[in-house]
C-alpha positions as a Markdown table, in Angstrom:
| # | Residue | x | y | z |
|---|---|---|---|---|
| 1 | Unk | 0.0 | 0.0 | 0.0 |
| 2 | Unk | 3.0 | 2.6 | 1.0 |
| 3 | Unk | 6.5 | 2.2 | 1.0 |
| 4 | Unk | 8.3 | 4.1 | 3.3 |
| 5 | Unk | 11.9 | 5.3 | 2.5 |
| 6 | Unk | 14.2 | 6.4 | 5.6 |
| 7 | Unk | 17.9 | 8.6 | 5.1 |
| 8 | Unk | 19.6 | 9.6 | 7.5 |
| 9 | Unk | 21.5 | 11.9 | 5.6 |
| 10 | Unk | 18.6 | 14.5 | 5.4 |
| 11 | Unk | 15.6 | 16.3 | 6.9 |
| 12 | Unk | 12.3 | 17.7 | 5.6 |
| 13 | Unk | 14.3 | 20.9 | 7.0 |
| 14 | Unk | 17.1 | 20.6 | 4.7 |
| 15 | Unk | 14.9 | 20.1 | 1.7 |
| 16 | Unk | 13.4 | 23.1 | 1.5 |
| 17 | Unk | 10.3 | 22.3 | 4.0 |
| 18 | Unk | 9.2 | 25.3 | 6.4 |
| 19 | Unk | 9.9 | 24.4 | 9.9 |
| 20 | Unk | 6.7 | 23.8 | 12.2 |
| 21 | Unk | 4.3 | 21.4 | 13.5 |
| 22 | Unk | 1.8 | 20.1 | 10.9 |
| 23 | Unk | -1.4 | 18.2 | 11.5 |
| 24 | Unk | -3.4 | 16.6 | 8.9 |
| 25 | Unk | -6.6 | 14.9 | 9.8 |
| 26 | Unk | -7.5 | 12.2 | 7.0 |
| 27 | Unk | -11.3 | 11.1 | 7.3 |
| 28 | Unk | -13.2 | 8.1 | 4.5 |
| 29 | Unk | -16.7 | 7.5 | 6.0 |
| 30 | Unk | -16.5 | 6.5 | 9.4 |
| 31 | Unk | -12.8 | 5.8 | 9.7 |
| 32 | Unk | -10.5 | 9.1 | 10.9 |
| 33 | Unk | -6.5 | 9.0 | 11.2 |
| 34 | Unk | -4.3 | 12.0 | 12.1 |
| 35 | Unk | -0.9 | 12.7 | 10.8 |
| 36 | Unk | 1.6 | 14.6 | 12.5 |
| 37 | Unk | 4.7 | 15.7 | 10.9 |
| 38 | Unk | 7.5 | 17.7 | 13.1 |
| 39 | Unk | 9.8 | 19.7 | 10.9 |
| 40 | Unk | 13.2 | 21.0 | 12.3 |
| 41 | Unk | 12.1 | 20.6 | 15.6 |
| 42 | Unk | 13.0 | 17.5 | 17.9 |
| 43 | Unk | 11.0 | 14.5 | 18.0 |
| 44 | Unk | 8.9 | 14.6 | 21.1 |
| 45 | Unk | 9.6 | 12.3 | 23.6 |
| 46 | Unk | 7.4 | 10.1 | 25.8 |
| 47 | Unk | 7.7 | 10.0 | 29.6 |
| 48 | Unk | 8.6 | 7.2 | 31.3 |
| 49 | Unk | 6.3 | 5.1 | 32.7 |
| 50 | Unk | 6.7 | 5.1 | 36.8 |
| 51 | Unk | 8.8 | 1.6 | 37.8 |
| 52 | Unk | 7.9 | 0.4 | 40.9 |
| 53 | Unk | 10.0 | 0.8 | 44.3 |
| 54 | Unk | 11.2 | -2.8 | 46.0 |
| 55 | Unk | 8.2 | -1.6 | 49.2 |
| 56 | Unk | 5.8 | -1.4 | 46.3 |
| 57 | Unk | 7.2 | -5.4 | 45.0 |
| 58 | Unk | 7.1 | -6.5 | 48.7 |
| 59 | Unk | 3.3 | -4.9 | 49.7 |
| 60 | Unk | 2.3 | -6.7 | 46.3 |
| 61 | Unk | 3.9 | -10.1 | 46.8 |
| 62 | Unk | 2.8 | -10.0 | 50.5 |
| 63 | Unk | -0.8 | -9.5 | 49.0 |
| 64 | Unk | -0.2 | -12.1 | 47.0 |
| 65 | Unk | 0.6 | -14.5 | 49.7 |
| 66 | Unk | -1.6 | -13.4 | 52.0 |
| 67 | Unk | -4.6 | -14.3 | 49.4 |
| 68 | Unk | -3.7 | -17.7 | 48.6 |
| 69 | Unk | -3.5 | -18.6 | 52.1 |
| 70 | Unk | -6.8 | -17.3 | 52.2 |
| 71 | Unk | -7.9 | -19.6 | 49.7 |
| 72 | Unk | -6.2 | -22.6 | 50.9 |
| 73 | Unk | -7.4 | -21.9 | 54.5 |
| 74 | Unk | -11.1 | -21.5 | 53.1 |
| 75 | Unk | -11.0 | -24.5 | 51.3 |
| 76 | Unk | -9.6 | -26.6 | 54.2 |
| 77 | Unk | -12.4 | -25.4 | 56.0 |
| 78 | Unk | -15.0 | -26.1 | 53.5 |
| 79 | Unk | -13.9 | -29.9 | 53.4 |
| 80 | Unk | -14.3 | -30.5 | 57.3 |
């Protein structure tokens, strides 16, 4: 359908292109995409998603464990 050609050797910049953000929105019937093309600018960068700390690990295993002998408790239980 497209073929997409990538050079490192140039920009859109460099070729002539007026630096700026562009936005195109492409709509057929129902279906709607948006295209965003960044000239001479830096690429924008996503944040990092939040890792969790080793108390947050711990709390969550601890949970964990805590709930599957729970279970195991309420199903001995249930046998008697």
């Amino acid at each position: 359908m497209f073929e997409i050609y990538v050079n490192d050797s140039f920009t859109l910049a460099a070729l002539g292109f007026t630096s700026g953000v562009y936005v195109m929105t492409l709509t057929n019937g129902q279906n709607t995409d948006t295209v965003t093309v960044n000239i001479g600018g830096a690429a924008p960068v996503a944040p990092a998603a939040p890792v969790p700390s080793l108390g947050s690990w711990a709390m969550i295993l601890l949970a964990a464990l805590l709930g599957f002998l729970g279970m195991g408790f309420s199903s001995s239980r249930s046998k008697r």
